[in-house]
Backbone atoms as SQL, in Angstrom:
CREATE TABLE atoms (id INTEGER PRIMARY KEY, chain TEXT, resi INTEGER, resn TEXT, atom TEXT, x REAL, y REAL, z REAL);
INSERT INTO atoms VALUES
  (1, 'A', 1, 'UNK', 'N', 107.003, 122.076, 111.305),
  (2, 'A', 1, 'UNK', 'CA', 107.269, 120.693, 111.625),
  (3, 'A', 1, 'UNK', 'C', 108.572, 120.292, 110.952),
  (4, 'A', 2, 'UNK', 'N', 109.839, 119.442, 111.961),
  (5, 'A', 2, 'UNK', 'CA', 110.753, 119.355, 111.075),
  (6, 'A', 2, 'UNK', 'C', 110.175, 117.952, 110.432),
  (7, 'A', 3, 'UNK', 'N', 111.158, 118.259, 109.234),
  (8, 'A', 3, 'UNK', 'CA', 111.107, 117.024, 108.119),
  (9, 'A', 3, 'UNK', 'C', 111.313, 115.508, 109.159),
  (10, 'A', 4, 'UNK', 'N', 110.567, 114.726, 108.453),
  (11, 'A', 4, 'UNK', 'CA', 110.397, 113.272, 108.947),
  (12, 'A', 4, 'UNK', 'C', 109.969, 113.107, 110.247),
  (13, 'A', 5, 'UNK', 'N', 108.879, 114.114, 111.167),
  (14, 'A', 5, 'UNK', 'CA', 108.137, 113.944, 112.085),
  (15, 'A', 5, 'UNK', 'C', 106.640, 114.073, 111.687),
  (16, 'A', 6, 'UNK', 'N', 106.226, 113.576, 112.722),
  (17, 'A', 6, 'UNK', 'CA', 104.283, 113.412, 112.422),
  (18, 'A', 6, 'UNK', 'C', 103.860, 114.961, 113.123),
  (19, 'A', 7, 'UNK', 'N', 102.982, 114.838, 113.165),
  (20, 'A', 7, 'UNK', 'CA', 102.119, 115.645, 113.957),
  (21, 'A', 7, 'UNK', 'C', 102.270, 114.885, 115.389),
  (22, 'A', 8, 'UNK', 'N', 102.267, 116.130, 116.501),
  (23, 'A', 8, 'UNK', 'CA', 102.230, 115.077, 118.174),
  (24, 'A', 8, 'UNK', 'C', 103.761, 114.758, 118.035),
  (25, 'A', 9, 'UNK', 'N', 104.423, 114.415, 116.917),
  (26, 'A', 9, 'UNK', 'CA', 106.052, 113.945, 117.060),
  (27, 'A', 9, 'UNK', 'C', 106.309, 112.442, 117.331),
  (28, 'A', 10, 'UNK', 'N', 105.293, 111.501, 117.171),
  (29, 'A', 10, 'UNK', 'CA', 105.320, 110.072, 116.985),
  (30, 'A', 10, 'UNK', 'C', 104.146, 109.273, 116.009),
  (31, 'A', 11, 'UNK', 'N', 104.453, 108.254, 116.219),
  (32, 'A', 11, 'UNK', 'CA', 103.679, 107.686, 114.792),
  (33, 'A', 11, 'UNK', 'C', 102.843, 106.458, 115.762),
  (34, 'A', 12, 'UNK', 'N', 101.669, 106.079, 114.933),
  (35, 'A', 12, 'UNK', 'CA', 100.855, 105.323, 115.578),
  (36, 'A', 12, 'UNK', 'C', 101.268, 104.130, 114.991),
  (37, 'A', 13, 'UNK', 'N', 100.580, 102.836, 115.388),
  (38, 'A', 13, 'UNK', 'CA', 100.682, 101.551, 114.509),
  (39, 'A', 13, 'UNK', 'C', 99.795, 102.019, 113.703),
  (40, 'A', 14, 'UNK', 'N', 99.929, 101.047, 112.494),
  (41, 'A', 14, 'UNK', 'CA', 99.054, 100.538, 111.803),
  (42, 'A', 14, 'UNK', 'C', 98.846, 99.530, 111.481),
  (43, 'A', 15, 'UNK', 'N', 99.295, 98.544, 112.258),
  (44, 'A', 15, 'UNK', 'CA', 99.458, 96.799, 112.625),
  (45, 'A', 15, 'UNK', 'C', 100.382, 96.310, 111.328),
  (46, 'A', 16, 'UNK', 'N', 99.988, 95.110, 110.748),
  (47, 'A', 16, 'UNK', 'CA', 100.762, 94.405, 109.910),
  (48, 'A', 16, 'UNK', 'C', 99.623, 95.555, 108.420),
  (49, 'A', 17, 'UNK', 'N', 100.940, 95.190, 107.500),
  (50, 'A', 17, 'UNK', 'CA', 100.344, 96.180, 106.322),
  (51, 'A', 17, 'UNK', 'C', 101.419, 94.968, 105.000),
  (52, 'A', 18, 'UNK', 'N', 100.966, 93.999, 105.553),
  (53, 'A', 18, 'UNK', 'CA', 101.244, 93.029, 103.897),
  (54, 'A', 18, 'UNK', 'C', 100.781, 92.931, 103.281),
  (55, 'A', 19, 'UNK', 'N', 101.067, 91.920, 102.177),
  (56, 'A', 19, 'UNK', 'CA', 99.981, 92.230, 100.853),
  (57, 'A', 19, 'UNK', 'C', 100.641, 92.607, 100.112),
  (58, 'A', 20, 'UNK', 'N', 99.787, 91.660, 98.794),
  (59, 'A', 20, 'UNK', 'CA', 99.956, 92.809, 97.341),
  (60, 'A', 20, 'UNK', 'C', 98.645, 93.822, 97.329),
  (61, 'A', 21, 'UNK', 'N', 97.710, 93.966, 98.029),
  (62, 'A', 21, 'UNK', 'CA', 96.539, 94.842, 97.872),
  (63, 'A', 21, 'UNK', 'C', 97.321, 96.559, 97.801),
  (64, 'A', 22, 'UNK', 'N', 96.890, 97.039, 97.040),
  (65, 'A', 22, 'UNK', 'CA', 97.237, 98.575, 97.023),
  (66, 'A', 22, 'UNK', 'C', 97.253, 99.547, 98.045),
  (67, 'A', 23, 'UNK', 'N', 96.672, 99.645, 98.785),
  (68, 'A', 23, 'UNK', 'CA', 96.219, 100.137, 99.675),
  (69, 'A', 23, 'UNK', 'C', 95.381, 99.689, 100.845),
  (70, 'A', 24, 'UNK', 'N', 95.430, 99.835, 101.880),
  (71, 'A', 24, 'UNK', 'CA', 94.457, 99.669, 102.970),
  (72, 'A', 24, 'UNK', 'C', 94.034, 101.002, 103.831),
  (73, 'A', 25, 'UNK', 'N', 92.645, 101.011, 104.015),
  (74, 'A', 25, 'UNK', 'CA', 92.806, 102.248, 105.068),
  (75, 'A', 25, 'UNK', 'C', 92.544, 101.747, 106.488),
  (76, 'A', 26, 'UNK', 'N', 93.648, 102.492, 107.364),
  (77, 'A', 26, 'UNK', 'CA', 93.599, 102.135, 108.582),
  (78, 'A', 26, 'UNK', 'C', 92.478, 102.909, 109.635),
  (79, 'A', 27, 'UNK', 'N', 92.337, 104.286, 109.119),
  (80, 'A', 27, 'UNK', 'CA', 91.602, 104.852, 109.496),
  (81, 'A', 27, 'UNK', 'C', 91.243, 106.454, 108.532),
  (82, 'A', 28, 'UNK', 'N', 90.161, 107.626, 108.788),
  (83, 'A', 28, 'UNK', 'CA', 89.959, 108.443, 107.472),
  (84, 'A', 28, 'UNK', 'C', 91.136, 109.196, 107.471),
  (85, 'A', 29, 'UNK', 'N', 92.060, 109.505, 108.298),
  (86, 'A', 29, 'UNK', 'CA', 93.503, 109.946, 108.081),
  (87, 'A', 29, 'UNK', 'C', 94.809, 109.373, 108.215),
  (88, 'A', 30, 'UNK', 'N', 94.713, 108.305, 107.996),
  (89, 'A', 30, 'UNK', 'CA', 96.156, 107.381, 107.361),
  (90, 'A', 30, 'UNK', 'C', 95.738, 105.928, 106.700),
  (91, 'A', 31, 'UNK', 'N', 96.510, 106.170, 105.693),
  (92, 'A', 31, 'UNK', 'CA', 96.366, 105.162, 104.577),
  (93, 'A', 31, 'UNK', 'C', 97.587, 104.441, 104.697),
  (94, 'A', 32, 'UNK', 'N', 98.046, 103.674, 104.005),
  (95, 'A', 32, 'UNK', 'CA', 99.077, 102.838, 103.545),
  (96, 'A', 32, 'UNK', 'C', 98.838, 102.586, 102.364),
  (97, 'A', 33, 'UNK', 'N', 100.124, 102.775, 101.547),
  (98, 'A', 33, 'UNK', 'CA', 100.534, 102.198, 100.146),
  (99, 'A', 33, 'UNK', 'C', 101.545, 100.875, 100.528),
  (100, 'A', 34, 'UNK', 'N', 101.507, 100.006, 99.770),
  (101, 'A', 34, 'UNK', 'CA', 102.556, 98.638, 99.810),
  (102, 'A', 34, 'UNK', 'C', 102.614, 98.274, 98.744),
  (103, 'A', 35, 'UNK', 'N', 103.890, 99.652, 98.304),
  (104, 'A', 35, 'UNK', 'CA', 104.281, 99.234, 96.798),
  (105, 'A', 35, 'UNK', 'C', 105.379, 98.050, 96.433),
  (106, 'A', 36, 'UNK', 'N', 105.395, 97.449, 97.389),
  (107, 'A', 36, 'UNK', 'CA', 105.857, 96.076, 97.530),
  (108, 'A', 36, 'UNK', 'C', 107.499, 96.835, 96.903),
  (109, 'A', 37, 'UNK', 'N', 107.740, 95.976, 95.846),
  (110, 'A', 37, 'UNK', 'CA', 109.070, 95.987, 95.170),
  (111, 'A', 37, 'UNK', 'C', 109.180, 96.759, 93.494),
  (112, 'A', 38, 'UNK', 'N', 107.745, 97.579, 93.646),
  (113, 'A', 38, 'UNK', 'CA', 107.838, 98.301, 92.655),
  (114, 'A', 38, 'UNK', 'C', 108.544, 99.569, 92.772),
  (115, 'A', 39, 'UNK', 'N', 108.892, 100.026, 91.168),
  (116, 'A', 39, 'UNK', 'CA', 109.802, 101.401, 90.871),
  (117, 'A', 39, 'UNK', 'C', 108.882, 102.038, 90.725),
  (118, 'A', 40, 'UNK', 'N', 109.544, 103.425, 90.346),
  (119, 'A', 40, 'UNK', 'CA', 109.389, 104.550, 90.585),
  (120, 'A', 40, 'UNK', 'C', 108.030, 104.643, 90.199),
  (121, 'A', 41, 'UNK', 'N', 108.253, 104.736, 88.858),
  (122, 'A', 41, 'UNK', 'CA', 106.940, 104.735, 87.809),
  (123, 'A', 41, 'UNK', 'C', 105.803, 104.540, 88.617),
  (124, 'A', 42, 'UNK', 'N', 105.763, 102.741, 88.353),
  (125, 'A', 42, 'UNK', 'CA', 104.098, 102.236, 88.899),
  (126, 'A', 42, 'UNK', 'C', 104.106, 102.703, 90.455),
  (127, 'A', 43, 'UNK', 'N', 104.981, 102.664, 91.137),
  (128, 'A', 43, 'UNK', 'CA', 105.130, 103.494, 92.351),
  (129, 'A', 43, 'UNK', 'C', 104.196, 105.025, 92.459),
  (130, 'A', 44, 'UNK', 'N', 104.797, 105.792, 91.616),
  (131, 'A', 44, 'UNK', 'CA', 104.268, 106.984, 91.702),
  (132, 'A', 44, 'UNK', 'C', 102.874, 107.205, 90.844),
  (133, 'A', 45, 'UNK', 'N', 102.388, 106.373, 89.818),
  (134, 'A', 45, 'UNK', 'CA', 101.022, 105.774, 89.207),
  (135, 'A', 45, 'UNK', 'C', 100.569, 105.980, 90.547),
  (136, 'A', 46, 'UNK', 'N', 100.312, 104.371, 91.083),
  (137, 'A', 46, 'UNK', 'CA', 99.618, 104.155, 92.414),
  (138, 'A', 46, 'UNK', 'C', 99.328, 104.983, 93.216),
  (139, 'A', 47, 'UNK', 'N', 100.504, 106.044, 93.587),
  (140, 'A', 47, 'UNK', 'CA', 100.363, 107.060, 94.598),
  (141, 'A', 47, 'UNK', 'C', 99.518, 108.234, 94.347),
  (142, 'A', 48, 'UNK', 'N', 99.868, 108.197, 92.811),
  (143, 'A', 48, 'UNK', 'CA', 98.846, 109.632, 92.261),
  (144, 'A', 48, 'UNK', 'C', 97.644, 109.159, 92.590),
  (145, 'A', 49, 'UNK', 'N', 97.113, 107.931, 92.075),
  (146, 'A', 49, 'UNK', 'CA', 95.836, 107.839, 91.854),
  (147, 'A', 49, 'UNK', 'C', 95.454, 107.183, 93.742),
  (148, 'A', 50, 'UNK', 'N', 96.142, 107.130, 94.556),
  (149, 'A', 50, 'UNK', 'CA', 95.512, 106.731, 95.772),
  (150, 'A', 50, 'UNK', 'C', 95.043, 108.228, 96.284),
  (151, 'A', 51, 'UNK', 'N', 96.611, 109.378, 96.703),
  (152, 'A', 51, 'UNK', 'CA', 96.200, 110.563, 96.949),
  (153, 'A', 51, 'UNK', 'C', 94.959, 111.500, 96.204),
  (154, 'A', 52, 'UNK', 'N', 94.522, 111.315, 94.999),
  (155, 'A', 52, 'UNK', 'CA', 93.464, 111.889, 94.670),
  (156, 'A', 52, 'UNK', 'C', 92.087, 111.676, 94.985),
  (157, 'A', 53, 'UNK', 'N', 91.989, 110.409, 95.888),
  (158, 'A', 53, 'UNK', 'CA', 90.785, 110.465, 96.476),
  (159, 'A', 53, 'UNK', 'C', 90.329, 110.490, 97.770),
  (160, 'A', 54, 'UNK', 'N', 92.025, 111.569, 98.412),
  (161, 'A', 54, 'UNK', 'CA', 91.764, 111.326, 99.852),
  (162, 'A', 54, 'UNK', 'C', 91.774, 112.730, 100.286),
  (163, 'A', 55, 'UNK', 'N', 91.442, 112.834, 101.414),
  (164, 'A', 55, 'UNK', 'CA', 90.977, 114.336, 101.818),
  (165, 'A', 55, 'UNK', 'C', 92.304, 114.737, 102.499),
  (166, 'A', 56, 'UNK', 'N', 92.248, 116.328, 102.489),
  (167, 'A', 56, 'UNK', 'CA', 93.484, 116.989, 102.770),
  (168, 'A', 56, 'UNK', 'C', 93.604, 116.830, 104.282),
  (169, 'A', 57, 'UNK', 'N', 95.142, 116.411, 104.880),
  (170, 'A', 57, 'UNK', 'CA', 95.287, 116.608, 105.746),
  (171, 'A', 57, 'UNK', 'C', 95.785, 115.061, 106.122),
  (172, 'A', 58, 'UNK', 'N', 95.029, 114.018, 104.866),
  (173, 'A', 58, 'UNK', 'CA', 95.392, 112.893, 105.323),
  (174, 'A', 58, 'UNK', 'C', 96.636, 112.716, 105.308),
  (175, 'A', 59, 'UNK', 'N', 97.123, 111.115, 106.156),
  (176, 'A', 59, 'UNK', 'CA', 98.850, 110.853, 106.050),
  (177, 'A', 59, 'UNK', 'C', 98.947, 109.168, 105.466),
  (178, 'A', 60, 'UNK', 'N', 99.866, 109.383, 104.425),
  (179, 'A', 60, 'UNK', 'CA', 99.947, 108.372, 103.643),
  (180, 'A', 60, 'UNK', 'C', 101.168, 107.813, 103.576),
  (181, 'A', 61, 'UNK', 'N', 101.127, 106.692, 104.458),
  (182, 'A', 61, 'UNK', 'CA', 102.468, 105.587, 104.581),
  (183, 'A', 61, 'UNK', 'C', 103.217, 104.692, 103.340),
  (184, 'A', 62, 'UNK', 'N', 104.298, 105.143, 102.549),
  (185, 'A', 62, 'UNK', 'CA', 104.598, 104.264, 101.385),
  (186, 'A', 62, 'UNK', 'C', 105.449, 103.321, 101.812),
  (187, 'A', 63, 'UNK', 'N', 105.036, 101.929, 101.914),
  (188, 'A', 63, 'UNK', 'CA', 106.006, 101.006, 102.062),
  (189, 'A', 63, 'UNK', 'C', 106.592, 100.435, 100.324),
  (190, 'A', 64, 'UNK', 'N', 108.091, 100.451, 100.462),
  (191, 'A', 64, 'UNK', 'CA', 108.508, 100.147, 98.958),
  (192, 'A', 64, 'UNK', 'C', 109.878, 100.037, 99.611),
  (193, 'A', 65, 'UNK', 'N', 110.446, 98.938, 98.617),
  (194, 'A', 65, 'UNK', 'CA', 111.827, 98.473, 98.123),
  (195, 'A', 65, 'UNK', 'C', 112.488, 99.226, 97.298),
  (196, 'A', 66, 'UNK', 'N', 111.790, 100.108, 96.307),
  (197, 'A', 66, 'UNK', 'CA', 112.632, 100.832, 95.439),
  (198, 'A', 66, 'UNK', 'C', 113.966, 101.697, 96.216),
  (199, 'A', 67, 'UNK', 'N', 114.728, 101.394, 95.633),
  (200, 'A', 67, 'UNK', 'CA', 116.228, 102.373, 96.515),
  (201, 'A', 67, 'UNK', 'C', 116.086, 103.730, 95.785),
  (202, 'A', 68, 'UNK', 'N', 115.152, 104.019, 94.873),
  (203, 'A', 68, 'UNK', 'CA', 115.186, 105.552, 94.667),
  (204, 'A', 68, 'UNK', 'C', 114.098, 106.158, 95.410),
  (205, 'A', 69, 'UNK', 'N', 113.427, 105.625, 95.836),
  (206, 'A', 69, 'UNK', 'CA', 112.188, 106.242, 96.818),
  (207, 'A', 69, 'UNK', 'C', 112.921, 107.406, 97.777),
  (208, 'A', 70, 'UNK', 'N', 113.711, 107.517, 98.541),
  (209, 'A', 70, 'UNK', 'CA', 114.532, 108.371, 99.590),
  (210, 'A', 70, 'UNK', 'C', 114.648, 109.593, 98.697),
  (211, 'A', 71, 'UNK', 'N', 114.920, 109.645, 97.335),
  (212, 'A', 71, 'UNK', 'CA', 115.029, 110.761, 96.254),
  (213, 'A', 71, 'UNK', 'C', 113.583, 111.186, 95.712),
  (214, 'A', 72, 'UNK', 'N', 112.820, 110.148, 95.077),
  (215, 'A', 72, 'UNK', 'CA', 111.543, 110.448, 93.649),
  (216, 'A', 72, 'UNK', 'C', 110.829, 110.817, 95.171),
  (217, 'A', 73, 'UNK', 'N', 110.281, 110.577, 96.659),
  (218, 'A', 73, 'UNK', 'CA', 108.744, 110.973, 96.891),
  (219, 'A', 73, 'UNK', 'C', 109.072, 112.544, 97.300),
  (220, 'A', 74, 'UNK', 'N', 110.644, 112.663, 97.980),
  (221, 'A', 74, 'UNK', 'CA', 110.302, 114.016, 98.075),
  (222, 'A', 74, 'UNK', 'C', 110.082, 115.123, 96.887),
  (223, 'A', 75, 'UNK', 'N', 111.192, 114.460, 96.202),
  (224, 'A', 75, 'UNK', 'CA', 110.298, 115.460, 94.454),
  (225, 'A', 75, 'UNK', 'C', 108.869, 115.657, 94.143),
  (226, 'A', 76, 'UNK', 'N', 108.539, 113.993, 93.997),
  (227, 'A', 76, 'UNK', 'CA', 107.159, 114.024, 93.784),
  (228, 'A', 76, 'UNK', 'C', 106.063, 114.961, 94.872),
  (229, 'A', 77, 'UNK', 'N', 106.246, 114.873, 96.061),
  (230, 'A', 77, 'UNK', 'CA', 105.968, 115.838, 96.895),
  (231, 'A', 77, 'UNK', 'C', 106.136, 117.454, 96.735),
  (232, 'A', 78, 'UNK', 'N', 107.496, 117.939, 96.355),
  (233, 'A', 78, 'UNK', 'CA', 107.612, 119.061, 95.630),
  (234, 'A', 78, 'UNK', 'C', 106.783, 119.515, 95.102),
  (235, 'A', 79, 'UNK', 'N', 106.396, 118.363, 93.701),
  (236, 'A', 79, 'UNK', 'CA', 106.054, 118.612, 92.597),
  (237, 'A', 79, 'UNK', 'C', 104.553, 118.799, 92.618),
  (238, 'A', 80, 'UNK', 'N', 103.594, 118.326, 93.490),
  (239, 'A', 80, 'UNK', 'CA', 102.654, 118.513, 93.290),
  (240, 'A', 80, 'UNK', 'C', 101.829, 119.167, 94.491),
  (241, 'A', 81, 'UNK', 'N', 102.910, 119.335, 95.500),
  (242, 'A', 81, 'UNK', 'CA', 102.506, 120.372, 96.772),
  (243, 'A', 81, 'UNK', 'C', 101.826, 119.328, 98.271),
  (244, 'A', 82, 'UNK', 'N', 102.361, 118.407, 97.795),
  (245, 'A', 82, 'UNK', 'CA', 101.993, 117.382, 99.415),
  (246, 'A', 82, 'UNK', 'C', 103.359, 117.387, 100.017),
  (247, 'A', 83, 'UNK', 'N', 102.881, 117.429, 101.261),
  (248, 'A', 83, 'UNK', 'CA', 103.825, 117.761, 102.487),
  (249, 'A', 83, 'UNK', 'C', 104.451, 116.175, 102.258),
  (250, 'A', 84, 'UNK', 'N', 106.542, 115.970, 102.124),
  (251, 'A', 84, 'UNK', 'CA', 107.169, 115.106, 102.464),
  (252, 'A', 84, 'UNK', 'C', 107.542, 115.133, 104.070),
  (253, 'A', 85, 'UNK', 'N', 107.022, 113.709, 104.703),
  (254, 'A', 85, 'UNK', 'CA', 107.220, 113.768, 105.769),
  (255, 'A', 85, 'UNK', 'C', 108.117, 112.933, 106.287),
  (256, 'A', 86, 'UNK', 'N', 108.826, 112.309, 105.570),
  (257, 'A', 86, 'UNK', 'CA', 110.281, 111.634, 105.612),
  (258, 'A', 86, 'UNK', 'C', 110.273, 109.857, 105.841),
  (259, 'A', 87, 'UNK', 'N', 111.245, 109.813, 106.044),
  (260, 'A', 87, 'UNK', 'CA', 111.044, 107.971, 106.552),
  (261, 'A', 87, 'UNK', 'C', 110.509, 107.379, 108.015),
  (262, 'A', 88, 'UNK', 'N', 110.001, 106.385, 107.782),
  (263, 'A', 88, 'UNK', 'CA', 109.324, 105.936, 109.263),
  (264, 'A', 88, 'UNK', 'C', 110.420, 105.082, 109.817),
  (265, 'A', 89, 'UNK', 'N', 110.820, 105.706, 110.580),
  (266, 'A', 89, 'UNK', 'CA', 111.904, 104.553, 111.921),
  (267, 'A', 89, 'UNK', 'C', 110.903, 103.267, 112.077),
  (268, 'A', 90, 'UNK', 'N', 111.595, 102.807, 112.785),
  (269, 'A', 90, 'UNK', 'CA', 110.859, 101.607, 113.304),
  (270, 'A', 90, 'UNK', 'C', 110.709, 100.238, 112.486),
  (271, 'A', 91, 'UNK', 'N', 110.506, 100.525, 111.481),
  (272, 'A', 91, 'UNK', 'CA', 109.525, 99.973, 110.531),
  (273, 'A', 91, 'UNK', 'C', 110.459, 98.549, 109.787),
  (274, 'A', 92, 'UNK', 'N', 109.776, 97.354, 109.461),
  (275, 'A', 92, 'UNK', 'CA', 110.692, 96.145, 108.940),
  (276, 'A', 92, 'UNK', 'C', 111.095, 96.066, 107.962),
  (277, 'A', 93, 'UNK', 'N', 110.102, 97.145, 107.087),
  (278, 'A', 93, 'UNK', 'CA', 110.519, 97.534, 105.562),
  (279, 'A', 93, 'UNK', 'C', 110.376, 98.952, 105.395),
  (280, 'A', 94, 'UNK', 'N', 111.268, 99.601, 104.243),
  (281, 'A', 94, 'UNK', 'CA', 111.521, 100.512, 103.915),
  (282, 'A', 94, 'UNK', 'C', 109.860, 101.392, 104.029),
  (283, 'A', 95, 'UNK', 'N', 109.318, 102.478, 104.683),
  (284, 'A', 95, 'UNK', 'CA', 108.581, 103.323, 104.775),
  (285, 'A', 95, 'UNK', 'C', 108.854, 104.945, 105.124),
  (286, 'A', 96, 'UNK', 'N', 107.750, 105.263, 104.255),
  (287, 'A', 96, 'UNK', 'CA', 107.930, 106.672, 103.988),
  (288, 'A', 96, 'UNK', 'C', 106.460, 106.934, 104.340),
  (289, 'A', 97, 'UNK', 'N', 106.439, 108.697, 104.673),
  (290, 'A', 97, 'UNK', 'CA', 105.021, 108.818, 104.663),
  (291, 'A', 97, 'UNK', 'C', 105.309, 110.479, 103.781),
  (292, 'A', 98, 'UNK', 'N', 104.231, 110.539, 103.736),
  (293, 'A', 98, 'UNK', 'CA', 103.508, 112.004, 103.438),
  (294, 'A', 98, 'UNK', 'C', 102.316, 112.478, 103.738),
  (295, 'A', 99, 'UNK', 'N', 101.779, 113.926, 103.627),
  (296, 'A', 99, 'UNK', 'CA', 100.821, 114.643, 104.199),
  (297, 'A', 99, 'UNK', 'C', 99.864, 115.116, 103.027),
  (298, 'A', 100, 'UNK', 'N', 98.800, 114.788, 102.684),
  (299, 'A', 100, 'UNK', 'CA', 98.045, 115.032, 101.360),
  (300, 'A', 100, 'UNK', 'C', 97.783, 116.453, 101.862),
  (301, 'A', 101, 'UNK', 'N', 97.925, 117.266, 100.793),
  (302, 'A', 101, 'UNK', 'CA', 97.729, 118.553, 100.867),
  (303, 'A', 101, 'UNK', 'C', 96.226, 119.001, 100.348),
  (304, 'A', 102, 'UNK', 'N', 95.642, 120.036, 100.768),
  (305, 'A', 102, 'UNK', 'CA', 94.570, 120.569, 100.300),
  (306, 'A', 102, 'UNK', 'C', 94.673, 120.992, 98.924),
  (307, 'A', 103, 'UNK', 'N', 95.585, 121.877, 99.037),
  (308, 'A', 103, 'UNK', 'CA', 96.318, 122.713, 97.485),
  (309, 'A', 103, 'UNK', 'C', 96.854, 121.855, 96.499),
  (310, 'A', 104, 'UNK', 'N', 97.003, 120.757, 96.283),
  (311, 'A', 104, 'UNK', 'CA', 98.091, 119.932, 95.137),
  (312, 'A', 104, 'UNK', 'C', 97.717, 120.085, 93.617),
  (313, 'A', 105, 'UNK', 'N', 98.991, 120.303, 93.434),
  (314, 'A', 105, 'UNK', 'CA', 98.923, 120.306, 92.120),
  (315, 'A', 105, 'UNK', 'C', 98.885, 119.481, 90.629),
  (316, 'A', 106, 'UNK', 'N', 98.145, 119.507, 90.081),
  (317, 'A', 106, 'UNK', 'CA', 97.606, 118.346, 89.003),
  (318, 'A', 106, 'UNK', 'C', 99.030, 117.808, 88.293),
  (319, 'A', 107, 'UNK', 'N', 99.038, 116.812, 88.445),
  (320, 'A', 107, 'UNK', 'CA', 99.892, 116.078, 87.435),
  (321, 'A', 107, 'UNK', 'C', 99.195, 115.383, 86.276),
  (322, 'A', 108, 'UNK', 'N', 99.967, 114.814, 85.648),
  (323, 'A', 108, 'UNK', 'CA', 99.767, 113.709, 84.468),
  (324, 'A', 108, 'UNK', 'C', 99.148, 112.525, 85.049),
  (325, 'A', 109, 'UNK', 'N', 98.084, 111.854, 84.723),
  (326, 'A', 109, 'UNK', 'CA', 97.904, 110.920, 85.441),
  (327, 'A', 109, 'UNK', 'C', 98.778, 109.776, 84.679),
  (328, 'A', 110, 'UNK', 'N', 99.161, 109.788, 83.435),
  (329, 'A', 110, 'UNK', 'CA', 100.165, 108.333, 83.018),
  (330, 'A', 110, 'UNK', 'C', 101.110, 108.591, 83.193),
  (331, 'A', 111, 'UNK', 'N', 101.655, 109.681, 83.813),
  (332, 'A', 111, 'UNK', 'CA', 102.694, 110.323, 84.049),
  (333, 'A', 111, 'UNK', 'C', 102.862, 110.785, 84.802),
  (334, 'A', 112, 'UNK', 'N', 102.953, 110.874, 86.545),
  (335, 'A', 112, 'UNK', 'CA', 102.642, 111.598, 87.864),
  (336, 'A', 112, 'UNK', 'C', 104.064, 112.198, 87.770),
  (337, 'A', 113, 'UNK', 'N', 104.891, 112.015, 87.597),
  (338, 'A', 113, 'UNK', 'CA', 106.311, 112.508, 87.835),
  (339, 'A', 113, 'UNK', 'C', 106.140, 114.169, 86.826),
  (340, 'A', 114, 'UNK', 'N', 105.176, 114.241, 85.771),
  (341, 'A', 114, 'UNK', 'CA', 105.227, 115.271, 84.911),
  (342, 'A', 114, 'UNK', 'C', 103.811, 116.117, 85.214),
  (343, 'A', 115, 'UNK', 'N', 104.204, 117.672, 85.300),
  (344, 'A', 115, 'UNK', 'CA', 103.093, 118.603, 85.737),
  (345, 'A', 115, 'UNK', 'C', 101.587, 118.278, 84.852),
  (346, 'A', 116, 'UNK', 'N', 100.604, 118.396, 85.556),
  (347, 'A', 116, 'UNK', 'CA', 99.409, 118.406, 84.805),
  (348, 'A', 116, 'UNK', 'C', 98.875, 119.402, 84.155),
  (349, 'A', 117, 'UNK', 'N', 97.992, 119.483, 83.471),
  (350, 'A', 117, 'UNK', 'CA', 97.587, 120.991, 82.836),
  (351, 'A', 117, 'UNK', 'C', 96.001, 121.221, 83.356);
């Protein structure tokens, strides 16, 4: 799959996704994050602890303002073995998605950016 396509090669709605709520699920394989105007950090907090309770295969939409997001999710993706699936066209605010992997690898939980043991 090239980078920044879905599966099928288009993306579904997921209607309006405002809010400060953390998360919503739209359905058991796509979530949304709406890390509103948070950095990296509580950004990647949130994300650790949303992806750890979702089953592999799911796809997880990050909406965020941070201007380092385009850099930290594909690392963070790297880093712990979830598929980066690039930026969502379309979209009114900055979104990204990714692919929760079966295999991922443990991070820090006060620390998602740093390997886990």
């Amino acid at each position: 799959m090239a980078p920044g396509r879905f599966p099928g090669g288009r993306m579904t709605s997921l209607g309006d996704v405002s809010g400060d709520q953390p998360a919503s699920t739209a359905s058991a394989a796509e979530v949304v994050l709406d890390g509103g105007d948070a950095r990296c950090v509580l950004l990647l907090i949130r994300l650790a602890r949303l992806v750890a309770g979702l089953e592999a295969g799911s796809v997880v939409r990050v909406i965020t303002a941070d201007p380092a997001a385009p850099l930290d999710l594909p690392a963070w993706c790297h880093l712990t073995g979830h598929l980066y699936l690039g930026p969502v066209p379309g979209r009114d605010r900055p979104t990204y998605a990714l692919q929760v992997s079966g295999k991922a690898r443990p991070v820090n939980p006060s620390a998602p950016w740093r390997p886990g043991s």
